[in-house]
PDB file as gemmi writes it, atoms N, CA and C in Angstrom:
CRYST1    1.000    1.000    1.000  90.00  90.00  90.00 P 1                      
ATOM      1  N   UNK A   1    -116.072  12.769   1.080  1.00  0.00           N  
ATOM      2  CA  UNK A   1    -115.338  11.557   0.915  1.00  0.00           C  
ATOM      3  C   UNK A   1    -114.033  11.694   1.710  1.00  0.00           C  
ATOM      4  N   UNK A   2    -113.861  10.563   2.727  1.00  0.00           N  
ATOM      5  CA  UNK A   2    -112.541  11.081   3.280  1.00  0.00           C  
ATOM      6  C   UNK A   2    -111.332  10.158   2.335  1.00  0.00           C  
ATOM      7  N   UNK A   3    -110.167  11.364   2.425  1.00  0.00           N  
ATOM      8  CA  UNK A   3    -108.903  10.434   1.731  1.00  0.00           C  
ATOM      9  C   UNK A   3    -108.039   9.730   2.670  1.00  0.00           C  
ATOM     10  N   UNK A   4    -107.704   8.866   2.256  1.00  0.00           N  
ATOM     11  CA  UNK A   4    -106.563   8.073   3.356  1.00  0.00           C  
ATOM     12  C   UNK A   4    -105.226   8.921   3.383  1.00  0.00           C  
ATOM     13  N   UNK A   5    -104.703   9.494   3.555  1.00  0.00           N  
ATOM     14  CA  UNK A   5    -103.599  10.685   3.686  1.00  0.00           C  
ATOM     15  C   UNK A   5    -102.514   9.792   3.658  1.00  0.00           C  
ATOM     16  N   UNK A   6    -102.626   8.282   3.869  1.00  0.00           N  
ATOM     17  CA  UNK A   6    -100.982   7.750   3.605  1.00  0.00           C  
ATOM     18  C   UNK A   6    -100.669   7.353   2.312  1.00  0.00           C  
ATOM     19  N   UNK A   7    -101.925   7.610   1.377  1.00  0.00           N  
ATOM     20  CA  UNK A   7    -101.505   7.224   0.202  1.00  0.00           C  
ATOM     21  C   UNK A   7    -101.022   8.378  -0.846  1.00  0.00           C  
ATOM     22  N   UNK A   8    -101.262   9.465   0.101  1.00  0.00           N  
ATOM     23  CA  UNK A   8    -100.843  10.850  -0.728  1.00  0.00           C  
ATOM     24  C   UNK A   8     -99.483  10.868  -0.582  1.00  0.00           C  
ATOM     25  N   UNK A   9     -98.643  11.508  -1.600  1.00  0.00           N  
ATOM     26  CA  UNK A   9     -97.323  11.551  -1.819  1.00  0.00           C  
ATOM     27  C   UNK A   9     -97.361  12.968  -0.680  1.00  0.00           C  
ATOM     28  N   UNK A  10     -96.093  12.530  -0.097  1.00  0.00           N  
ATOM     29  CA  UNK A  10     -95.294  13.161   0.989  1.00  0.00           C  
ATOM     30  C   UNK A  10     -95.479  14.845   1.188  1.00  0.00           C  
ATOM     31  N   UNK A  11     -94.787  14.929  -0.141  1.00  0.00           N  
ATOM     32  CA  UNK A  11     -95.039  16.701  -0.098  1.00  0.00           C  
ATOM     33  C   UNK A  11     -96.081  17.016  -1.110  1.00  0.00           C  
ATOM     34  N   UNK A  12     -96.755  16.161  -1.633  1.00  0.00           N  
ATOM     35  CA  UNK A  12     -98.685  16.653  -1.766  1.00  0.00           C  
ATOM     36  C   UNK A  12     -98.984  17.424  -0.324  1.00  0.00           C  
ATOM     37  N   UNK A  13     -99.039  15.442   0.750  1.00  0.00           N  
ATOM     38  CA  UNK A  13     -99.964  16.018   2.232  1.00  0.00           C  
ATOM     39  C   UNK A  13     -98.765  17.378   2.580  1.00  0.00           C  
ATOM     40  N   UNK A  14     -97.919  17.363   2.785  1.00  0.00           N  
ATOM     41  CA  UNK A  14     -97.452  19.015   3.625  1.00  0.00           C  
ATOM     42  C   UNK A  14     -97.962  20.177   2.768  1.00  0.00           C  
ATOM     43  N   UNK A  15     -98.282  20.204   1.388  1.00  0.00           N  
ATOM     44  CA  UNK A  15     -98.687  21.233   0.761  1.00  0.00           C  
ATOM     45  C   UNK A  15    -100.417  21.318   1.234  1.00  0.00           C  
ATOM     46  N   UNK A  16    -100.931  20.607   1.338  1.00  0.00           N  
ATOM     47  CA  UNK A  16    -102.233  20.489   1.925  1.00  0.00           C  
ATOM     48  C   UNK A  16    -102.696  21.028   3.589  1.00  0.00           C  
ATOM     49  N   UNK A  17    -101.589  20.351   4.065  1.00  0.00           N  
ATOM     50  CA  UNK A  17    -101.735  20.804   5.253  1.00  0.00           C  
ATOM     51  C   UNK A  17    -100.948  22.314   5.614  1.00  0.00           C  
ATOM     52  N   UNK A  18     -99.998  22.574   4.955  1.00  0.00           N  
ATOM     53  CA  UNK A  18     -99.858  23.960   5.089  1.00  0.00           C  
ATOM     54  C   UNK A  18    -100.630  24.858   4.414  1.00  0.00           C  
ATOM     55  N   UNK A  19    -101.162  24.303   3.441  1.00  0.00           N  
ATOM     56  CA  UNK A  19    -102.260  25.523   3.049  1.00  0.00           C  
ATOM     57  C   UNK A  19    -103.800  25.664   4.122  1.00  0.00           C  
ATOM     58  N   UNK A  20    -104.243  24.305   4.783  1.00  0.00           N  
ATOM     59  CA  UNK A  20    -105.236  24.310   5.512  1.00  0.00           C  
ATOM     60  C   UNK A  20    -104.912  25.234   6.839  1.00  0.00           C  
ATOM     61  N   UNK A  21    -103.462  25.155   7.305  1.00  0.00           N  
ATOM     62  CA  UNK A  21    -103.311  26.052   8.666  1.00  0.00           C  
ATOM     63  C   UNK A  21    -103.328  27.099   8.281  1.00  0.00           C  
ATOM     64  N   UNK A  22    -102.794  27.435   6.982  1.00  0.00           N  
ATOM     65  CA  UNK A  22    -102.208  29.220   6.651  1.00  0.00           C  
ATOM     66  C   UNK A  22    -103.589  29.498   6.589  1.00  0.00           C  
ATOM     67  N   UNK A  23    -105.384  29.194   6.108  1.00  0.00           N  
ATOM     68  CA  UNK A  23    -106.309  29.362   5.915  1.00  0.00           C  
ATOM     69  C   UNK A  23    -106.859  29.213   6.851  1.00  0.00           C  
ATOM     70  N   UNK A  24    -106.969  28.697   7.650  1.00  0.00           N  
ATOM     71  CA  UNK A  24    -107.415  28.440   8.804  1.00  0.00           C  
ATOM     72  C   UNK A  24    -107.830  29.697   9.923  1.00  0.00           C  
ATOM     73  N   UNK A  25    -106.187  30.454  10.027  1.00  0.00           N  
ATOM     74  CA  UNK A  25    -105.966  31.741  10.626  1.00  0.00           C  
ATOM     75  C   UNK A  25    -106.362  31.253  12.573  1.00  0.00           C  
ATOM     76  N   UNK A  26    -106.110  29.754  12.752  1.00  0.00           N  
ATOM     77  CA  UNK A  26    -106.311  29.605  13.953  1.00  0.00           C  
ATOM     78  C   UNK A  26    -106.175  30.105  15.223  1.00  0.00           C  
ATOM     79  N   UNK A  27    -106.138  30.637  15.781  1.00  0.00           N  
ATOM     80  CA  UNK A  27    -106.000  31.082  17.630  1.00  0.00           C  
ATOM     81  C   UNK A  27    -105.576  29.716  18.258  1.00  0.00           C  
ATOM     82  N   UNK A  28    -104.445  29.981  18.368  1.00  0.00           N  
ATOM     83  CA  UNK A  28    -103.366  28.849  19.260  1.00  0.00           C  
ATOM     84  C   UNK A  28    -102.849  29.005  20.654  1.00  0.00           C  
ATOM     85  N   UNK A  29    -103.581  29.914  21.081  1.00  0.00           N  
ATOM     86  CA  UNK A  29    -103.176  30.611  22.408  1.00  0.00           C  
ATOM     87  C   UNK A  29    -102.290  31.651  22.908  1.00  0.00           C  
ATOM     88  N   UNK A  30    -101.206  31.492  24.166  1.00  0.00           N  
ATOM     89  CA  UNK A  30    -100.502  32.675  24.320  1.00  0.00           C  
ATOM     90  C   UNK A  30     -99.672  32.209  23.207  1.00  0.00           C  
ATOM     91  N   UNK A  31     -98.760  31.054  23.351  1.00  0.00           N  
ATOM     92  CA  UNK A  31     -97.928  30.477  22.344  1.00  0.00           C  
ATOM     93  C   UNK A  31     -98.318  30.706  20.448  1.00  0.00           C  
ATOM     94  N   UNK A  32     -97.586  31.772  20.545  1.00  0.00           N  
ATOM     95  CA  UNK A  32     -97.962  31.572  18.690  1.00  0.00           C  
ATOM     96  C   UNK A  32     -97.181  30.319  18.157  1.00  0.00           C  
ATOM     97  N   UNK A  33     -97.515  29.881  17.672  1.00  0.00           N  
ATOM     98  CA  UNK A  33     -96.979  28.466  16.962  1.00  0.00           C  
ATOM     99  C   UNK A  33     -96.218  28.951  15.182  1.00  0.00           C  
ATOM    100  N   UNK A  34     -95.064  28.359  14.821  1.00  0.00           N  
ATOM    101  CA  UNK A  34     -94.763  28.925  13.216  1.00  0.00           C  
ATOM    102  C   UNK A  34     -95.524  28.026  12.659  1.00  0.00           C  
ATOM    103  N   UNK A  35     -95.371  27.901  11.434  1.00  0.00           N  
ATOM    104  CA  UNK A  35     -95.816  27.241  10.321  1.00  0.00           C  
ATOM    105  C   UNK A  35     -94.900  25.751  10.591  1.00  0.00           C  
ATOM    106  N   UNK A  36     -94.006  25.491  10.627  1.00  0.00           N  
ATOM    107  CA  UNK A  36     -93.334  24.146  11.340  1.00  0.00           C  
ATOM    108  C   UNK A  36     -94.024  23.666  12.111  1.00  0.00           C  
ATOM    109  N   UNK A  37     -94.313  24.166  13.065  1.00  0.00           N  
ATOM    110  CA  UNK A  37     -95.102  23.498  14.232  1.00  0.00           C  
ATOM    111  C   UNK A  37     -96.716  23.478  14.262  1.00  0.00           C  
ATOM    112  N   UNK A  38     -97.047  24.171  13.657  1.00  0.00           N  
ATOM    113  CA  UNK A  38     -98.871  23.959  13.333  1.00  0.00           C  
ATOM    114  C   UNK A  38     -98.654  22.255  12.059  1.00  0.00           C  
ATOM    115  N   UNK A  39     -97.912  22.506  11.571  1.00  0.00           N  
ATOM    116  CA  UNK A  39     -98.008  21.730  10.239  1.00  0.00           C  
ATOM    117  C   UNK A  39     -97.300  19.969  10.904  1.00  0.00           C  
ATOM    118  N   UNK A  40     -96.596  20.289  11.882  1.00  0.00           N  
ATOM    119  CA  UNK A  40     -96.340  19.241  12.599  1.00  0.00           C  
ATOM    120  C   UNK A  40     -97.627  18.677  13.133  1.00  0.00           C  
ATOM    121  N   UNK A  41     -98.252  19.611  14.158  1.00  0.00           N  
ATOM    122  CA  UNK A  41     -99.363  19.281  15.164  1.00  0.00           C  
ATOM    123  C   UNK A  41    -100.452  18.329  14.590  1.00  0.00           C  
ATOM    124  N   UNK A  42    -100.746  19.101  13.021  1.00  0.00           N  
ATOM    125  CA  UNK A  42    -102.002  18.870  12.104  1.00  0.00           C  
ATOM    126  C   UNK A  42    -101.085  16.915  11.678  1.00  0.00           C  
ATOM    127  N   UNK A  43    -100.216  17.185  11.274  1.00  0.00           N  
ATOM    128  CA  UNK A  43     -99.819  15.740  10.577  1.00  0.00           C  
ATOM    129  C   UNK A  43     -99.679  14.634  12.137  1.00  0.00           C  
ATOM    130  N   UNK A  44     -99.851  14.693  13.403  1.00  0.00           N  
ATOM    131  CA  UNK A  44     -99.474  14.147  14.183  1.00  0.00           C  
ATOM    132  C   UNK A  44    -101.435  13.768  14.690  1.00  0.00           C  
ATOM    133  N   UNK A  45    -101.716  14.782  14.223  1.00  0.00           N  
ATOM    134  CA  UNK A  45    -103.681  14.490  14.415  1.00  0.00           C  
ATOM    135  C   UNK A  45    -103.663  13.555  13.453  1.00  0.00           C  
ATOM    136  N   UNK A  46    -103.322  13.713  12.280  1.00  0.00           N  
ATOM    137  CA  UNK A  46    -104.072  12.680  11.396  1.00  0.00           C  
ATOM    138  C   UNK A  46    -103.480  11.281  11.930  1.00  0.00           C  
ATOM    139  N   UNK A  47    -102.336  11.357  11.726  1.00  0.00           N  
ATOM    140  CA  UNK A  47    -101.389   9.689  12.065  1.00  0.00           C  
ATOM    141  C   UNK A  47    -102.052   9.131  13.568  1.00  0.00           C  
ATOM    142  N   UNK A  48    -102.759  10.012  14.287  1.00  0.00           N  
ATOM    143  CA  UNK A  48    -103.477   9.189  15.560  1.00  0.00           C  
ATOM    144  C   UNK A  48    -104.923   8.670  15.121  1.00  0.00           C  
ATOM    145  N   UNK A  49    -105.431   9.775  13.806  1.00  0.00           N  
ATOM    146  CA  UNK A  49    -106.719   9.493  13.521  1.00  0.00           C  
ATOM    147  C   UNK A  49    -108.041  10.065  14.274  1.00  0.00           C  
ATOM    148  N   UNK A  50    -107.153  11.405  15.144  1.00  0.00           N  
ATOM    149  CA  UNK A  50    -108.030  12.619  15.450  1.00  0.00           C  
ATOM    150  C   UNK A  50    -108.331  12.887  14.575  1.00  0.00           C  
ATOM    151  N   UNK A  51    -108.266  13.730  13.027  1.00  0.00           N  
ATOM    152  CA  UNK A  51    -108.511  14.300  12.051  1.00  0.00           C  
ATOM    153  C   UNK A  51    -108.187  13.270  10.960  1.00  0.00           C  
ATOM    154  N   UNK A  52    -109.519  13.624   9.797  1.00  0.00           N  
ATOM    155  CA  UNK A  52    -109.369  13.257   9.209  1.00  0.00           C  
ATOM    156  C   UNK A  52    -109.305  14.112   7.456  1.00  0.00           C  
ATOM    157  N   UNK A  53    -108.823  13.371   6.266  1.00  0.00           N  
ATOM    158  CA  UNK A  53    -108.621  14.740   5.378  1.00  0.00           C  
ATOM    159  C   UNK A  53    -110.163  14.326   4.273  1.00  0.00           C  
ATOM    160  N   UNK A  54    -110.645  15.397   4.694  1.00  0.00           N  
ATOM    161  CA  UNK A  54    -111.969  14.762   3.489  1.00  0.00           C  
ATOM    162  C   UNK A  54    -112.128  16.098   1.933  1.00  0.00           C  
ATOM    163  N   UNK A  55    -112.568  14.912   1.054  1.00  0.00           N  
ATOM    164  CA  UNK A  55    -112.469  16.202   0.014  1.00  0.00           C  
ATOM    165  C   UNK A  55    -113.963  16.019  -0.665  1.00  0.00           C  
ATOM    166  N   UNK A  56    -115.327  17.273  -0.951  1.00  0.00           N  
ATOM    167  CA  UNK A  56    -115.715  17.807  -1.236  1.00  0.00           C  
ATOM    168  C   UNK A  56    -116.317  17.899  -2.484  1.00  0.00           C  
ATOM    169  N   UNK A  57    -116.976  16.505  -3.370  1.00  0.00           N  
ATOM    170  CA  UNK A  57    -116.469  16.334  -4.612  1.00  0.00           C  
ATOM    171  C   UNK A  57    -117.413  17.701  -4.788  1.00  0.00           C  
ATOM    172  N   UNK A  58    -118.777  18.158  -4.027  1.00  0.00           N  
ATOM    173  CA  UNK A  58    -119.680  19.221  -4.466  1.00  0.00           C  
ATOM    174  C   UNK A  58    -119.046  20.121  -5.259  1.00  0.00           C  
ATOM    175  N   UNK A  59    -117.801  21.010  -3.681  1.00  0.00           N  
ATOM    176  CA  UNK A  59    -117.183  22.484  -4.136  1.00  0.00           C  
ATOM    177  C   UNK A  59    -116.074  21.924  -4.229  1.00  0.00           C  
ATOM    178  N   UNK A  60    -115.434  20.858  -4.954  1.00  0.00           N  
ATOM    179  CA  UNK A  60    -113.976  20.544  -5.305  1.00  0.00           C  
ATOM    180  C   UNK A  60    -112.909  21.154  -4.498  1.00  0.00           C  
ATOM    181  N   UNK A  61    -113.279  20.917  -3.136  1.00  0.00           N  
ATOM    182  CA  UNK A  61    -112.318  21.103  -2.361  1.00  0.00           C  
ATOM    183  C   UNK A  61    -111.886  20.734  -1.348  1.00  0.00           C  
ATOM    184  N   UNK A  62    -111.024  20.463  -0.335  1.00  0.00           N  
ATOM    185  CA  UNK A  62    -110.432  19.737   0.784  1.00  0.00           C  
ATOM    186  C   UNK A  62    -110.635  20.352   2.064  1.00  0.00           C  
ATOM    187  N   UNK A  63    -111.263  19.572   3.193  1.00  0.00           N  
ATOM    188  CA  UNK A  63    -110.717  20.122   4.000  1.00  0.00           C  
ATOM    189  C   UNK A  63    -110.181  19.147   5.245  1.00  0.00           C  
ATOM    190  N   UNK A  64    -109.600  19.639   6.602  1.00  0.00           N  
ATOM    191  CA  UNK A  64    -109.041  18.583   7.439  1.00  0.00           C  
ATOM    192  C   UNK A  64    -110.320  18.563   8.501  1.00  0.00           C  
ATOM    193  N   UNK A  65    -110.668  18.078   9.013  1.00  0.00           N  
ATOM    194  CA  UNK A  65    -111.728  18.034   9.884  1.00  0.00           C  
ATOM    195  C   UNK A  65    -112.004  16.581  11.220  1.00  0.00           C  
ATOM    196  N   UNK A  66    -112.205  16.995  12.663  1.00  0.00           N  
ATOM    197  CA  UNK A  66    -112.176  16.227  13.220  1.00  0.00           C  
ATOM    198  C   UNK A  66    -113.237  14.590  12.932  1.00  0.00           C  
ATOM    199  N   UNK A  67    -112.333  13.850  13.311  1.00  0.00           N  
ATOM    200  CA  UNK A  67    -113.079  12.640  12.493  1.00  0.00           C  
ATOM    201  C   UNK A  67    -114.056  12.335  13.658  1.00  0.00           C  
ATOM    202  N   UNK A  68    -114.745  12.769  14.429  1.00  0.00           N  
ATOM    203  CA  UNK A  68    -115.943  12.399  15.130  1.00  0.00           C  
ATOM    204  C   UNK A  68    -117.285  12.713  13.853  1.00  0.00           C  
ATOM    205  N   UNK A  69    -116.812  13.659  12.970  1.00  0.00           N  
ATOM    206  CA  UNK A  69    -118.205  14.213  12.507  1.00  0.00           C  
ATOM    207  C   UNK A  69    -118.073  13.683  11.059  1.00  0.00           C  
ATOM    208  N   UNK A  70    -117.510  12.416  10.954  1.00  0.00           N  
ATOM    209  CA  UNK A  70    -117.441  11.753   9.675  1.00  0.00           C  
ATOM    210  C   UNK A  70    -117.391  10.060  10.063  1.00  0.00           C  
ATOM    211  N   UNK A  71    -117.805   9.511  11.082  1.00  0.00           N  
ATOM    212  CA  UNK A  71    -117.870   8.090  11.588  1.00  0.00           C  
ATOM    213  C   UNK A  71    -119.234   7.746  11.848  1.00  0.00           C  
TER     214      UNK A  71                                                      
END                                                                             
């Protein structure tokens, strides 16, 4: 089920999305990126509607995922 992420309270979505990058453990290139700036990148995908946040009712859980594979 995807959630609409603008209806989530403010620092819900940053707690979400910083827990999805810290889990993630991504490879960002030469540039290591902090936690500011991954958590920027991820909230600047969703607001274009690259990514979308879907949650899992199976394993009660969230994840962020590109929205080609949910349209």
């Amino acid at each position: 089920m995807i959630i609409p992420w603008q209806r989530l309270n403010p620092d819900t979505l940053t707690n979400l999305i910083e827990y999805f990058v810290l889990r993630e453990g991504t490879d960002y290139g030469e540039h290591e990126q902090n936690l500011t700036e991954k958590v920027k990148d991820v909230r600047q995908q969703l607001e274009c509607g690259d990514v979308v946040l879907v949650w899992s009712e199976l394993h009660e859980t969230f994840n962020i995922m590109p929205r080609k594979f949910h349209c």
